[in-house]
C-alpha positions as CSV (number, residue, x, y, z in Angstrom):
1,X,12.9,-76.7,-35.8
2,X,13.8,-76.1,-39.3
3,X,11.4,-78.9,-40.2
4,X,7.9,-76.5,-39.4
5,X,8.8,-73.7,-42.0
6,X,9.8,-76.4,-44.1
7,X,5.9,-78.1,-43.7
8,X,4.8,-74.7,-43.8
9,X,6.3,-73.6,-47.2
10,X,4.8,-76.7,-48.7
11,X,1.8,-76.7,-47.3
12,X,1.6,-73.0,-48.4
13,X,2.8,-73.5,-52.1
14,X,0.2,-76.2,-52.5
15,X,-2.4,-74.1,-51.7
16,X,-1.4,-71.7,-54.1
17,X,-1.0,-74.4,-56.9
18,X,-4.5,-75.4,-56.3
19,X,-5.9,-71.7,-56.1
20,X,-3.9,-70.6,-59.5
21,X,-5.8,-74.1,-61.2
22,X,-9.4,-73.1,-60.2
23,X,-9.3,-69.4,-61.0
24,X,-8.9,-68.0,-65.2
25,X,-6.3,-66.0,-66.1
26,X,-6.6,-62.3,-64.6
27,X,-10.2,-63.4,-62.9
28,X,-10.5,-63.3,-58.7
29,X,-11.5,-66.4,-56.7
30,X,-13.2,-63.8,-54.8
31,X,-16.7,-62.7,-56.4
32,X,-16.1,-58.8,-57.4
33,X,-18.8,-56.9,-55.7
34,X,-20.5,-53.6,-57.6
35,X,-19.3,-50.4,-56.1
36,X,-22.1,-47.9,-55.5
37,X,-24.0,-45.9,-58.1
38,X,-22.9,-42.6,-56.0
39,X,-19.8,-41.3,-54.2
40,X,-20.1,-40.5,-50.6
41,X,-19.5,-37.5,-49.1
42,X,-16.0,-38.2,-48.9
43,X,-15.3,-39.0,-52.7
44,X,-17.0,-35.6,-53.8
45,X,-14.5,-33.1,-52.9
46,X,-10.4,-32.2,-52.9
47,X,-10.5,-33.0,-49.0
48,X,-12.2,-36.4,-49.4
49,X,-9.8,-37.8,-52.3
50,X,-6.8,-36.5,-50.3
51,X,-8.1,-38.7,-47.3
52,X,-8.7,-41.3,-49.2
53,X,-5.0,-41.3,-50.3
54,X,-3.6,-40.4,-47.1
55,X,-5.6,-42.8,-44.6
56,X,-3.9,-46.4,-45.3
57,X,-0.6,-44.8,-44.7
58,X,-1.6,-42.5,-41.8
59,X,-2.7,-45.7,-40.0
60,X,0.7,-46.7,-40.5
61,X,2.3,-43.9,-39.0
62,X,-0.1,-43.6,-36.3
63,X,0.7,-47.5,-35.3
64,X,4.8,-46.5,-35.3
65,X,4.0,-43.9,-32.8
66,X,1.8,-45.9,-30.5
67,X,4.1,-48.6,-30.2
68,X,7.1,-45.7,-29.6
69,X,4.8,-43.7,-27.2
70,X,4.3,-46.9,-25.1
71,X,7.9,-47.6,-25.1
72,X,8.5,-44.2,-23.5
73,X,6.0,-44.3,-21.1
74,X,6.5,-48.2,-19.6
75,X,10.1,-48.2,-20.0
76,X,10.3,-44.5,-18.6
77,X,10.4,-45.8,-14.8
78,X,13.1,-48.7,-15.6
79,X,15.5,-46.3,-17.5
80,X,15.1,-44.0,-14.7
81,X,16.4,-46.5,-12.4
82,X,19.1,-48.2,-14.3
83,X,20.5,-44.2,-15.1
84,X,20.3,-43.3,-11.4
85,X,23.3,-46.0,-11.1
86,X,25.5,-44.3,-13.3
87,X,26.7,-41.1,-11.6
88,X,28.4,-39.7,-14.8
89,X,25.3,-39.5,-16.8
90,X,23.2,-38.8,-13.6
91,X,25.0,-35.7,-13.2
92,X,25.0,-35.0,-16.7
93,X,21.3,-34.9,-16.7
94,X,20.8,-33.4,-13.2
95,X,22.4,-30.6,-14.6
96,X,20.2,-30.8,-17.5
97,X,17.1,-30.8,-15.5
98,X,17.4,-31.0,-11.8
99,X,14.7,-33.0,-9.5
100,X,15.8,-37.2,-9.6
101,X,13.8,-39.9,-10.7
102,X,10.7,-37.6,-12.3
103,X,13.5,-35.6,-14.0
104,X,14.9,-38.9,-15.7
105,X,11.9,-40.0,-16.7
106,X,11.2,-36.8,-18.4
107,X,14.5,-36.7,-20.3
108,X,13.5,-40.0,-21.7
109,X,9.8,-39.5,-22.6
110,X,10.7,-36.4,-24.2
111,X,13.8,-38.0,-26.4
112,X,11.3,-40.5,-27.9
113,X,8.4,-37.7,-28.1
114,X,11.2,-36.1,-30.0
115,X,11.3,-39.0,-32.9
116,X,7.4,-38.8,-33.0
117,X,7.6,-35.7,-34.1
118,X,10.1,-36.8,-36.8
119,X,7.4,-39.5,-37.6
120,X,4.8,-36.8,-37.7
121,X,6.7,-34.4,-40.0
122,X,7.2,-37.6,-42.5
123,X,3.7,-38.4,-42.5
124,X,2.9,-35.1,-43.9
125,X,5.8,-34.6,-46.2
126,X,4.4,-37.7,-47.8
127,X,1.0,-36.8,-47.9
128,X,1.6,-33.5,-49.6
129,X,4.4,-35.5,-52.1
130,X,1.3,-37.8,-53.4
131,X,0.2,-34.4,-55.3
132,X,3.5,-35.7,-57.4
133,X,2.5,-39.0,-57.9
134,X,-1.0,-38.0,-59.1
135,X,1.0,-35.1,-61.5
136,X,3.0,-37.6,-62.8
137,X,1.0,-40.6,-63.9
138,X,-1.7,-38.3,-65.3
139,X,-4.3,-38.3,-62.5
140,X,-3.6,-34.6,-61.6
141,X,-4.9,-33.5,-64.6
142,X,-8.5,-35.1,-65.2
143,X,-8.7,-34.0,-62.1
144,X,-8.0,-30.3,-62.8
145,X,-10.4,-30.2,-65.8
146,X,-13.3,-29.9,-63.6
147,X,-14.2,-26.7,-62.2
148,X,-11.5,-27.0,-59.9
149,X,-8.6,-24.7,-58.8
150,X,-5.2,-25.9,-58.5
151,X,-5.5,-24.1,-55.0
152,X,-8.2,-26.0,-53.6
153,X,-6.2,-29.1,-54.4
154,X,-3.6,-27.8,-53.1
155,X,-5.2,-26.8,-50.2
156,X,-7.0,-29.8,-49.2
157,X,-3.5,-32.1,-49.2
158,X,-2.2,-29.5,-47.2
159,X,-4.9,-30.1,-45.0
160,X,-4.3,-33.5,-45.1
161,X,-1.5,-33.4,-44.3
162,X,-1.3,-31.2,-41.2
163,X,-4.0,-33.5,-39.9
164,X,-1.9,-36.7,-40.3
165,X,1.1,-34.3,-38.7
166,X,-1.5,-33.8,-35.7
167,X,-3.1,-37.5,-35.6
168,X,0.9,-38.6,-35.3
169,X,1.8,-37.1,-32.8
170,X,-1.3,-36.9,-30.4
171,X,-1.6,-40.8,-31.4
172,X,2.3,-40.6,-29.5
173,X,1.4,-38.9,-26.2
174,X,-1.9,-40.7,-25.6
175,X,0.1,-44.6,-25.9
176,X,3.3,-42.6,-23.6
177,X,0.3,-41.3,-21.1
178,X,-1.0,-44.3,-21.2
179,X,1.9,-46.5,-20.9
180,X,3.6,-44.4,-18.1
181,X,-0.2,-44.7,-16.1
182,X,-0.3,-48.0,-16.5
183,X,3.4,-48.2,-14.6
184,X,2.8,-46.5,-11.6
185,X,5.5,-43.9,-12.0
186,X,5.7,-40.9,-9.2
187,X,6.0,-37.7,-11.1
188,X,3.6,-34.9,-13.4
189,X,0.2,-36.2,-14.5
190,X,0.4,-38.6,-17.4
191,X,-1.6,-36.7,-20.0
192,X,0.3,-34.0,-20.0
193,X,2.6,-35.8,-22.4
194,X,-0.2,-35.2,-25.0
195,X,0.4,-31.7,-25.3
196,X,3.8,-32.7,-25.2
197,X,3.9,-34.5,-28.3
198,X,1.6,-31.9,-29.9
199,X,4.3,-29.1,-29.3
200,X,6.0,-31.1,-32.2
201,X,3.2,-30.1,-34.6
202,X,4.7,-26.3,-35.9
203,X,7.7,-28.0,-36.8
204,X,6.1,-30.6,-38.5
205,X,4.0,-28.3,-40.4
206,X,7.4,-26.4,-41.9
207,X,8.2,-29.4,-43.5
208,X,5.3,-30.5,-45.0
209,X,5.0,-26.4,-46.5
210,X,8.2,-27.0,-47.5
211,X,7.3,-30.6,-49.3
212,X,4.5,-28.2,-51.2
213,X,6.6,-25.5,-51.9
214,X,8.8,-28.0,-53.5
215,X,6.0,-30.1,-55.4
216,X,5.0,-26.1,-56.9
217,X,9.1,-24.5,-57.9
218,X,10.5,-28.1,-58.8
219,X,8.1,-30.5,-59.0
220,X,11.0,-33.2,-60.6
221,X,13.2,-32.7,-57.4
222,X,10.1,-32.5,-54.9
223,X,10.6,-36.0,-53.5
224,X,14.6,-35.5,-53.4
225,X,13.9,-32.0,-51.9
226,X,11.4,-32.7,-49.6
227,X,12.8,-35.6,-48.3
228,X,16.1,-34.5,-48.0
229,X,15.2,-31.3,-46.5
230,X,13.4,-33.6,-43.0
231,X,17.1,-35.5,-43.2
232,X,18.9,-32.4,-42.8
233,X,16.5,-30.8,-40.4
234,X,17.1,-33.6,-38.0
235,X,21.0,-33.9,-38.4
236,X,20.9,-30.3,-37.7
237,X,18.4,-30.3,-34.8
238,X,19.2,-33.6,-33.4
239,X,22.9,-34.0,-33.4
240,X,24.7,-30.0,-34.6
241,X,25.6,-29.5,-31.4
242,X,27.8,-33.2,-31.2
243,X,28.8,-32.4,-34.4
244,X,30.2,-28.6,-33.2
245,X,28.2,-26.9,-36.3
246,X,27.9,-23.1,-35.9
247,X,24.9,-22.4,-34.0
248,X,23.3,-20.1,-36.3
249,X,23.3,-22.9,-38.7
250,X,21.7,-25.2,-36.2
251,X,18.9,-22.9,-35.4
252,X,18.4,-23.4,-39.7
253,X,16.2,-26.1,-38.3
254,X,12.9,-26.1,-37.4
255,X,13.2,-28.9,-34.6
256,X,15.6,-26.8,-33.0
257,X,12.7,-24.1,-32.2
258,X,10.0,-27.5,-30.6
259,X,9.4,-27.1,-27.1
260,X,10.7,-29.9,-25.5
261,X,8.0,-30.7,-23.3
262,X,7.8,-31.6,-20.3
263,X,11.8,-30.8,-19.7
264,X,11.2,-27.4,-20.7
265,X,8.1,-25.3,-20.8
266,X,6.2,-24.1,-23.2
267,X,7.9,-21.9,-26.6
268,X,4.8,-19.8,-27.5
269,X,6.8,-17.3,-29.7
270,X,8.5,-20.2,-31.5
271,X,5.6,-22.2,-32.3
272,X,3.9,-19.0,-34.0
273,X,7.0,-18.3,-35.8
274,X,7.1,-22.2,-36.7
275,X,3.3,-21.4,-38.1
276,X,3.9,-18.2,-39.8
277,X,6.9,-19.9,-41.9
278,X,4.7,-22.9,-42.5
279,X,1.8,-20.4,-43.9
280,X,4.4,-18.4,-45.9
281,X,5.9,-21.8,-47.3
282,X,1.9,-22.7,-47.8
283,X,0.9,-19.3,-49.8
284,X,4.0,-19.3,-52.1
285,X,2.8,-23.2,-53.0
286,X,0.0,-22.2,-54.0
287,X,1.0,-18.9,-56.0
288,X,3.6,-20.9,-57.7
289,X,1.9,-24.2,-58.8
290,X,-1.1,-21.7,-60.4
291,X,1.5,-20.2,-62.8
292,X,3.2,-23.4,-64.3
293,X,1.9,-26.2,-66.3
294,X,1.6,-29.7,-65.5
295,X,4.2,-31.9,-65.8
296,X,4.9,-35.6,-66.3
């Protein structure tokens, strides 16, 4: 067996040797082609260069939460059936949410909707951090020498950003509807768990105001901040009440106020507070990052 990778390697390295002999020193085998004489729509305005940026890694994302999407949905059924054997944690979740196998199956659908939403909220906390990377290396500001607000830019990775929050998460519900369809399970219709997954989005979007609040106060600590702020929303959300932490500071974050969907109905009052922080977060960004220079 160890003989194929061997073959492999060689095979591979030889074909590199011979490439690297055929090609001069920082040219392409591969024929450069001429870009075009005009930027598309896309490449003409703050929400087209965000995209741009955001779209290779957004694919990314979006593939994670298919593949954990269809996990819920066709493993849904079998979990059900392997927990319905263990009467400690049967009871455990009957008290939870009472009515057997469709109840399972909805405790376990919504735990992994539950870690798409964490995917979502990473998505846009690193759409909105690229606005660091461009300050940084120098981008930022050719950019800003145009007849261009900081705000606009601002706003459009924002924009960005919430959409790749949104693409994440729906991306999660249609592979779980899909998957739990395609195994024949008895229960709630499939697609519900699209809405579902979408009741993860205000969250989602207080992190990624957060991430731009942080790119505008500290732009230096932004990544640290807005990285570290997801980490301890989800110890906090996920796993304060194993850890016995005070419930007040729990509720600190914003996973804590998701609807759980479909174990619990609907939070319409959390979601719009979720919103109204995320705006809040959102319009101090921008107020803040229009009073302070650029910086390396």
């Amino acid at each position: 067996m160890l003989l194929v990778p061997l073959a492999a390697a060689v095979a591979l390295g030889t074909v590199a040797l011979v490439i690297r002999q055929r090609r001069d020193v920082g040219a392409s085998l591969l024929i450069q082609r001429n870009g075009r004489e005009r930027a598309g729509v896309g490449g003409t305005s703050f929400v087209g260069l965000a995209w741009r940026l955001q779209r290779s890694t957004l694919a990314g994302w979006c593939v994670g939460a298919a593949a954990l999407g269809a996990v819920a949905g066709a493993l849904g059924p079998l979990v059900s059936e392997t927990v319905s054997g263990m009467a400690p944690i049967k009871e455990l979740i009957d008290r939870l949410v009472p009515g057997g196998r469709a109840g399972l199956i909805d405790v376990f659908v919504t735990a992994l909707l539950g870690i798409a939403g964490v995917f979502a909220a990473a998505a846009g906390i690193q759409a909105v951090l690229r606005m660091r990377a461009e300050e940084s290396e120098g981008r930022a500001e050719l950019l800003l020498a145009t007849p261009a607000s900081r705000t606009r830019w601002l706003g459009a990775n924002v924009l960005i950003a919430a959409a790749s929050a949104t693409g994440v998460t729906a991306t999660a519900g249609a592979a779980a509807a899909v998957g739990l369809g395609m195994s024949g399970a008895a229960g709630g219709p499939a697609w519900s768990l699209v809405p579902a997954a979408l009741a993860y989005v205000p969250a989602a979007l207080v992190f990624l105001a957060t991430a731009a609040a942080a790119v505008a106060l500290a732009p230096r600590l932004s990544i640290l901040l807005g990285w570290g702020w997801l980490a301890a929303g989800l110890v906090l959300g996920e796993f304060g009440e194993l850890f016995g932490l005070p419930l007040w500071l729990q509720d600190a974050s914003p996973f804590r106020h998701s609807s759980a969907m479909p174990v619990e109905p609907f939070n319409q009052a959390g979601a719009l507070g979720l919103v109204a922080v995320a705006a809040l977060g959102t319009g101090l960004a921008a107020f803040s990052l229009r009073r302070r220079d650029l910086t390396a």
